[in-house]
C-alpha positions as CSV (number, residue, x, y, z in Angstrom):
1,X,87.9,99.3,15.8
2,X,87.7,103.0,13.9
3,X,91.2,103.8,12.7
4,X,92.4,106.8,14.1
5,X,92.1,110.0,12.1
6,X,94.0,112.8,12.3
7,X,92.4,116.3,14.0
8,X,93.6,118.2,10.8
9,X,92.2,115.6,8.4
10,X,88.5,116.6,6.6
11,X,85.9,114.4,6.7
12,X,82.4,114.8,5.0
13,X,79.1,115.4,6.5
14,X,79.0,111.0,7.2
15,X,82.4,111.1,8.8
16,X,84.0,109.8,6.4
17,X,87.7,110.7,5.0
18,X,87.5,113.1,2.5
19,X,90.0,112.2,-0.7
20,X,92.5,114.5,-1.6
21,X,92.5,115.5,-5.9
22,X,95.5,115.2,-6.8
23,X,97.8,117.7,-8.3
24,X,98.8,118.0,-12.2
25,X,95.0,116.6,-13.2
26,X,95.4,118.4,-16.7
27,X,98.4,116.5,-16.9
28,X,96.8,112.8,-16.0
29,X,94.5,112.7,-18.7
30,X,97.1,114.2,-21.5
31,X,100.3,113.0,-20.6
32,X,100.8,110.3,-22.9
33,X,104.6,109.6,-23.7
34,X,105.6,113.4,-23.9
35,X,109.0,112.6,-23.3
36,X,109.4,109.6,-25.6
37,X,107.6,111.5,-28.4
38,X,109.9,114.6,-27.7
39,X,112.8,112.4,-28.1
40,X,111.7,110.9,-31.2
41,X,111.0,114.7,-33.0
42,X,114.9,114.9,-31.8
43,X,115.9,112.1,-33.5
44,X,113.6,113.4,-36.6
45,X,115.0,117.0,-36.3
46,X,118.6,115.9,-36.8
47,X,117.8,113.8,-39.7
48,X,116.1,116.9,-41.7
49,X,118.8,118.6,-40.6
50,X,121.3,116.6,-42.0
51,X,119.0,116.3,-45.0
52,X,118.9,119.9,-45.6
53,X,123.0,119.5,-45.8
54,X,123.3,116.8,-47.8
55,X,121.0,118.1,-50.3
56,X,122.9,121.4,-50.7
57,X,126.0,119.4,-51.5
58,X,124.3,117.2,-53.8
59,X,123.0,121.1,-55.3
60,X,126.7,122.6,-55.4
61,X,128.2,119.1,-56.9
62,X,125.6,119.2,-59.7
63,X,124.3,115.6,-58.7
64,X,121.0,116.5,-58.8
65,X,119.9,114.7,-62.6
66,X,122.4,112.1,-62.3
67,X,119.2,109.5,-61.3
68,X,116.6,110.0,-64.0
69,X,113.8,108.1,-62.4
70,X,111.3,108.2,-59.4
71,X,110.7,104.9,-58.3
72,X,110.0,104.9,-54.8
73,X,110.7,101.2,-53.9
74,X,112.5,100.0,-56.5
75,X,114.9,102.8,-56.3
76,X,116.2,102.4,-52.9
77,X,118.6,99.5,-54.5
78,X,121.7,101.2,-56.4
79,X,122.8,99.4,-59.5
80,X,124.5,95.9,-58.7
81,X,126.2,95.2,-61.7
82,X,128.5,96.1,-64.6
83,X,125.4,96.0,-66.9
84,X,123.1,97.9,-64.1
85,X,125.8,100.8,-64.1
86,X,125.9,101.0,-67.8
87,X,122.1,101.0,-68.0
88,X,121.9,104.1,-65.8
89,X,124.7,106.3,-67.2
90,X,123.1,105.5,-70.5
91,X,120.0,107.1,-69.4
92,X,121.8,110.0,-67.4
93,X,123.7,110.7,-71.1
94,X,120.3,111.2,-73.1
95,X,119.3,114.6,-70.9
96,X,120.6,117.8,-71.8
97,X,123.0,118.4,-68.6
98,X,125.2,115.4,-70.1
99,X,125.2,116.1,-73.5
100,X,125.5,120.0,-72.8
101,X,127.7,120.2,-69.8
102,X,129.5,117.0,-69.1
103,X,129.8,115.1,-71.7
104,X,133.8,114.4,-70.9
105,X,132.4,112.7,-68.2
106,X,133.1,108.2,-67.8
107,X,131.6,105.6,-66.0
108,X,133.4,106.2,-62.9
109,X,132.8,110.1,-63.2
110,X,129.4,109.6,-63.4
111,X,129.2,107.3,-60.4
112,X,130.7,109.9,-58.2
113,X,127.4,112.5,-59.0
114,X,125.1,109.3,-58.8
115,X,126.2,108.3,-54.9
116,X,125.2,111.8,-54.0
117,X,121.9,111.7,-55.3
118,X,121.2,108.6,-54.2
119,X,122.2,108.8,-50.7
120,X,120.3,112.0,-51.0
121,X,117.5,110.0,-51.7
122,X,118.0,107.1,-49.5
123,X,118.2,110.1,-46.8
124,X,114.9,110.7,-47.6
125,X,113.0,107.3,-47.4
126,X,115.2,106.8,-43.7
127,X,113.6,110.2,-42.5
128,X,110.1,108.2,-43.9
129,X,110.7,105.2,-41.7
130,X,112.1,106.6,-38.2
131,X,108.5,108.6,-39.1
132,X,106.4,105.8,-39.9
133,X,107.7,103.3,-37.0
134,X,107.3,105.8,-34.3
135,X,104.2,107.2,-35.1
136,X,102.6,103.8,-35.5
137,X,104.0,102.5,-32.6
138,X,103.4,105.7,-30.5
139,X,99.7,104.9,-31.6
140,X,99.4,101.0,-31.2
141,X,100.6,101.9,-27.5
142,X,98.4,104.5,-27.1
143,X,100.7,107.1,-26.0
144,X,100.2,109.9,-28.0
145,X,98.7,113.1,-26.2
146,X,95.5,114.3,-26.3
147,X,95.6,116.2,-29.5
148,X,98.3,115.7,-31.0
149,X,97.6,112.6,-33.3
150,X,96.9,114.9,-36.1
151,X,99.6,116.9,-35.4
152,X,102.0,114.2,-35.8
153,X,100.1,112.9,-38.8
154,X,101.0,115.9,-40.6
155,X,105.0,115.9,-40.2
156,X,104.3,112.1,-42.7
157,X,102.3,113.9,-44.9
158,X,104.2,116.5,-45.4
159,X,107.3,114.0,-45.8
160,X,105.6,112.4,-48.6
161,X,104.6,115.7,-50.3
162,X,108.4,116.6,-49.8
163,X,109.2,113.3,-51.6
164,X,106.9,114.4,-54.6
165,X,107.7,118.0,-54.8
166,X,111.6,116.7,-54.8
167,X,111.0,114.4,-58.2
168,X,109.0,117.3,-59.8
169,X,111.9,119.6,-59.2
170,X,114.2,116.9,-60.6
171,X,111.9,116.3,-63.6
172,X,112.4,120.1,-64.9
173,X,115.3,119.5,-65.7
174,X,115.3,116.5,-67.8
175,X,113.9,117.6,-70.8
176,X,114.2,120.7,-73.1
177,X,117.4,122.6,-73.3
178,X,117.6,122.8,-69.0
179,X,121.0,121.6,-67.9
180,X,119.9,122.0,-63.9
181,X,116.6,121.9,-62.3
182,X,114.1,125.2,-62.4
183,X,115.1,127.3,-59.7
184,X,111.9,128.2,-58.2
185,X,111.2,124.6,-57.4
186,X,114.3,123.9,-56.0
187,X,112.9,127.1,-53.5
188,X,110.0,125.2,-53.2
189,X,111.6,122.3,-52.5
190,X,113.9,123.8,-49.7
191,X,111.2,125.8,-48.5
192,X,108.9,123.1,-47.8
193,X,111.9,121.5,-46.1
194,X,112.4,124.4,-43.5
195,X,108.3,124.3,-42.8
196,X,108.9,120.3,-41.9
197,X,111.8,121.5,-39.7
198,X,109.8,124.2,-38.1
199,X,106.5,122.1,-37.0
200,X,109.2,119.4,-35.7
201,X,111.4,122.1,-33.5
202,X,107.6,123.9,-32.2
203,X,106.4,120.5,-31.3
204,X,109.7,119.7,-29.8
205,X,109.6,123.1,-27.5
206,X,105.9,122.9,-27.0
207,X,106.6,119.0,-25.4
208,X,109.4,120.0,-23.8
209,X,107.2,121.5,-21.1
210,X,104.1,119.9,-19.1
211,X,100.7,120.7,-20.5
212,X,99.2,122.9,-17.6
213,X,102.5,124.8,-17.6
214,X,101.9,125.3,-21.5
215,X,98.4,126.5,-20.7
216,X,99.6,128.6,-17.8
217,X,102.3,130.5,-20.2
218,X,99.9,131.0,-23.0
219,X,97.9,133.5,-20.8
220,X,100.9,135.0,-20.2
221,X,101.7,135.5,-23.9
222,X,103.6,138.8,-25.2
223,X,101.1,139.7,-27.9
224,X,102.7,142.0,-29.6
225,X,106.0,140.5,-29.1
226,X,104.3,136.8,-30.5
227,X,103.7,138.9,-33.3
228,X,106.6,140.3,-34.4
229,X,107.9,137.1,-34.1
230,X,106.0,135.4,-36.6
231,X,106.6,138.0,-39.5
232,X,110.0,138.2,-37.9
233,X,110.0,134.5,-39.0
234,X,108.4,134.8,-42.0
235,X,110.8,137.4,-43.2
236,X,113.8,134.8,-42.4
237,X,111.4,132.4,-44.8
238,X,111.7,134.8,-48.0
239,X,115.0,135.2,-47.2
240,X,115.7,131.6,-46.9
241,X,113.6,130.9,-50.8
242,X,115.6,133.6,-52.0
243,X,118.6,132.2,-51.1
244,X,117.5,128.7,-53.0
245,X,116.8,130.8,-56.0
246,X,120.3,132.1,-55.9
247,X,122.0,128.4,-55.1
248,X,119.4,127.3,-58.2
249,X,121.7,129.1,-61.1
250,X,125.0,129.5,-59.0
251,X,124.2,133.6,-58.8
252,X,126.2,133.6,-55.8
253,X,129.3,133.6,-58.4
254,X,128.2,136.1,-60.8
255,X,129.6,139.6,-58.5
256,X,132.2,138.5,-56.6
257,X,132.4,141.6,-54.9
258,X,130.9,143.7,-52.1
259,X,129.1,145.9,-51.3
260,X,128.9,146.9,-55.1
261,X,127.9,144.7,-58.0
262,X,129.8,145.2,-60.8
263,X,131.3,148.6,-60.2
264,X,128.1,149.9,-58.9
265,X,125.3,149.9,-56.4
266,X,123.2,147.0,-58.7
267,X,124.7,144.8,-61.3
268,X,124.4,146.2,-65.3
269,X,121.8,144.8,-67.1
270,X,119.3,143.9,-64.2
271,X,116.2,143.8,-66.8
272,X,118.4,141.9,-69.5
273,X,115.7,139.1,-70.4
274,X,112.2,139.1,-71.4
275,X,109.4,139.3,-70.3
276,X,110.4,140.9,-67.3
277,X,109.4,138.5,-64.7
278,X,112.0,135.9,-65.9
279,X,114.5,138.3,-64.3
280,X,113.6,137.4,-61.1
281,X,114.7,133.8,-61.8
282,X,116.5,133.7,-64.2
283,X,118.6,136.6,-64.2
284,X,122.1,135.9,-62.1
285,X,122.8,139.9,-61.1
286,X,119.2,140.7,-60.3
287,X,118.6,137.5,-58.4
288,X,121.9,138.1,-56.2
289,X,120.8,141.6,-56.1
290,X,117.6,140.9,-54.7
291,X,118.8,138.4,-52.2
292,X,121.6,141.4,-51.0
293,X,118.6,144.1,-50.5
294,X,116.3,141.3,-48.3
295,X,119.4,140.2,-46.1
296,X,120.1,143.9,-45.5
297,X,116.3,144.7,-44.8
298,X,116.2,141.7,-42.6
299,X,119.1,142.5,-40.6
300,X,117.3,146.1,-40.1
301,X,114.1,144.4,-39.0
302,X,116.0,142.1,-36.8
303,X,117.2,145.3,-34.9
304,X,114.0,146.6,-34.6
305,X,112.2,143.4,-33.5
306,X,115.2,143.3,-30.7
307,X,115.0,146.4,-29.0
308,X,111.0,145.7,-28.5
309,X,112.4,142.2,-27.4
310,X,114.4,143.7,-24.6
311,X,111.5,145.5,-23.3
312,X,110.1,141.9,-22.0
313,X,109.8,141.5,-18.6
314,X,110.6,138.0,-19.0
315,X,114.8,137.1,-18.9
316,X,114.5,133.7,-20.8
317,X,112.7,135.8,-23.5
318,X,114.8,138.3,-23.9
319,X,118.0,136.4,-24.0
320,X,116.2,133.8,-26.7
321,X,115.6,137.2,-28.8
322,X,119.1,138.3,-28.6
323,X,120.2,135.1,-29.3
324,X,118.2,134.9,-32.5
325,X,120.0,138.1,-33.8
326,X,123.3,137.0,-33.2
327,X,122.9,134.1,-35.6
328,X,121.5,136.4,-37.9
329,X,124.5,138.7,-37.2
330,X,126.6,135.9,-38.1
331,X,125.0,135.2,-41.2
332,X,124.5,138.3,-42.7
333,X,128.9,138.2,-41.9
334,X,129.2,134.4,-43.5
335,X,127.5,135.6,-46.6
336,X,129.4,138.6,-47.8
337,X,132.2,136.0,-47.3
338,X,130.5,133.4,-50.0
339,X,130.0,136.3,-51.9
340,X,133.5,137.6,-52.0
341,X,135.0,134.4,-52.1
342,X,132.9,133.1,-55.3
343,X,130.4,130.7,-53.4
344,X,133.5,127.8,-52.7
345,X,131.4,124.4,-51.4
346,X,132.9,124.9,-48.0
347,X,131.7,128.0,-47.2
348,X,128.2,128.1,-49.4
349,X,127.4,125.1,-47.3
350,X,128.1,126.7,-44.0
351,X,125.8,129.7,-45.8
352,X,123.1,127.3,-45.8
353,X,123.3,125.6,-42.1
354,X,123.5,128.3,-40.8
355,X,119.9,129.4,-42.2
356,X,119.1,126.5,-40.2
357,X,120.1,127.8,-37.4
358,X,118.5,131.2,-37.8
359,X,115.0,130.1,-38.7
360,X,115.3,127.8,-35.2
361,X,116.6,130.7,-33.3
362,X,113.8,132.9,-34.0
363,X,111.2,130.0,-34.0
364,X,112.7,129.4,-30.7
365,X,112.6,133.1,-29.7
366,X,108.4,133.4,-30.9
367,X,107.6,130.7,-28.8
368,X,109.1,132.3,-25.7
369,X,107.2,135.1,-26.6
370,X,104.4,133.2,-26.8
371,X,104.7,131.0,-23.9
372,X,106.9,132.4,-21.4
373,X,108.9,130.9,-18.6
374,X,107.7,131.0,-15.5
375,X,110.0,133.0,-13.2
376,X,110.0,134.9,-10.3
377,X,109.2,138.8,-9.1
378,X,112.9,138.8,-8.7
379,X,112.6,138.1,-12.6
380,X,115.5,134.9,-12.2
């Protein structure tokens, strides 16, 4: 007996019951574990995060050189023993910071610089594994997305090319007459940190949304807006490298003052060293100097990049804009405090989390821009 059909069902030119496609087909075939994965860049965020901190304490408690080796595997063991401990402060006292700087220092001195560093570093290979066991096991499963195996590929290699850019800051300064590691590489070594914890937060945002409705907002994108959001970002970038030049000769101590430096609008002596372009590093007013005149151009360009912000149709977009310049509100405000107060540990540390939270902000606010919420004519 034919089963009944209903008089609103279609039926092809045989008679037979049409199928119904079902909805969210972009989605079928790219899924993946979206929401496992997203959870997982969480968990990864947090830890750079926290790395980010930990490393600027182990900057502003001079911890840095204590470990005078790279060893990779070996390393993650701390020294066991009386002998083991003696072995290592023996090695720290033959560099130039020890003999130069802290030569009062004992055994259980030195052990205080050497936890740092090595939970700094231990830190580091953690970050490695939560990587390694959930990207290999994400694969094995097969529950990465459509395109995005390379994608998560990347956030390893970059990890291991932080790992090596971090021991060939900490190599400059264990020879010559260096008592702290070259300043630009400790900017390249914080920079490359805050590009690890932006493609982890854009992933995160970008997975924190279905695909079609990713695909959808991109042909809604605010091009202009998209725009000024990246060199928006980029700005906050320079800023951020600046900021590790500073933190690399403690120049936020040298003009403890503000707005002068020094009695005047720039510090004396700005061009004291030779050639000229060691001024740039080197040079304790001219460095704090510079990193003065970018914040105050980058609060002005946050302004600017704000009022065309609030000229988006789109509410979720223009509160993630605003919110982006009130954190950089409140860090221009936290910084003329570290200033004035002589960069104390509590505060220069605050200083840097809160870059943290400004280059998220404004990644946060770009990618509205560029993939805007969906809302309605009523524009809730």
């Amino acid at each position: 007996m034919a089963e009944k059909r209903s008089i609103f069902q279609e039926v092809d030119a045989q008679g037979a019951a049409r199928v119904q496609p079902k909805g969210g087909m972009i989605d079928e075939g790219r899924r993946g574990a979206r929401r496992g994965i997203r959870l997982w860049l969480m968990v990864l965020f947090a830890l750079v995060v926290v790395m980010i901190a930990v490393g600027g304490l182990t900057r502003l408690t001079d911890s840095g050189l204590s470990i005078t080796e790279w060893r990779p595997l070996t390393g993650a063991l701390p020294p066991l023993n009386a002998a083991d401990w003696q072995a290592e402060f023996e090695r720290y006292q033959a560099i130039p910071q020890f003999q130069a700087q802290n030569s009062w220092m004992s055994l259980e001195d030195f052990k205080f610089i050497y936890w740092w560093e090595w939970g700094h570093r231990q830190l580091g290979r953690v970050i490695g594994l939560v990587w390694a066991v959930g990207f290999f096991g994400f694969l094995a499963a097969r529950q990465i997305p459509v395109g995005w195996t390379r994608r998560l590929l990347l956030l390893g290699a970059l990890g291991g090319l932080q790992g090596a850019v971090g021991w060939w800051m900490v190599h400059s300064g264990l020879g010559g007459d260096r008592t702290a590691v070259a300043s630009y590489r400790l900017a390249a070594h914080l920079g490359l940190a805050f590009v690890i914890l932006g493609f982890i937060a854009w992933y995160m945002l970008l997975l924190g949304r279905p695909e079609r409705e990713v695909m959808q907002a991109r042909r809604a994108r605010e091009a202009r807006l998209f725009g000024l959001g990246t060199g928006w970002l980029h700005f906050a970038f320079l800023q951020i490298l600046i900021g590790a030049l500073v933190a690399g000769i403690d120049a936020g101590r040298s003009y403890a003052e503000w707005p002068l430096m020094g009695g005047g609008l720039w510090p004396p002596q700005m061009m004291a060293f030779e050639p000229w372009w060691r001024n740039l590093f080197e040079n304790a007013g001219t460095v704090q100097f510079i990193h003065r005149m970018t914040g105050y151009a980058l609060l002005v360009f946050s302004v600017v990049v704000l009022l065309r912000g609030r000229r988006s149709a789109n509410v979720a977009t223009r509160s993630a804009f605003m919110l982006a310049l009130y954190s950089v509100l409140a860090q221009v405000g936290v910084g003329i405090v570290t200033v004035v107060l002589a960069a104390p540990w509590q505060v220069a540390i605050l200083h840097q989390f809160l870059a943290v939270i400004v280059w998220t902000l404004i990644l946060r606010a770009r990618f509205h821009a560029g993939y805007p919420l969906a809302q309605s004519v009523r524009g809730k």
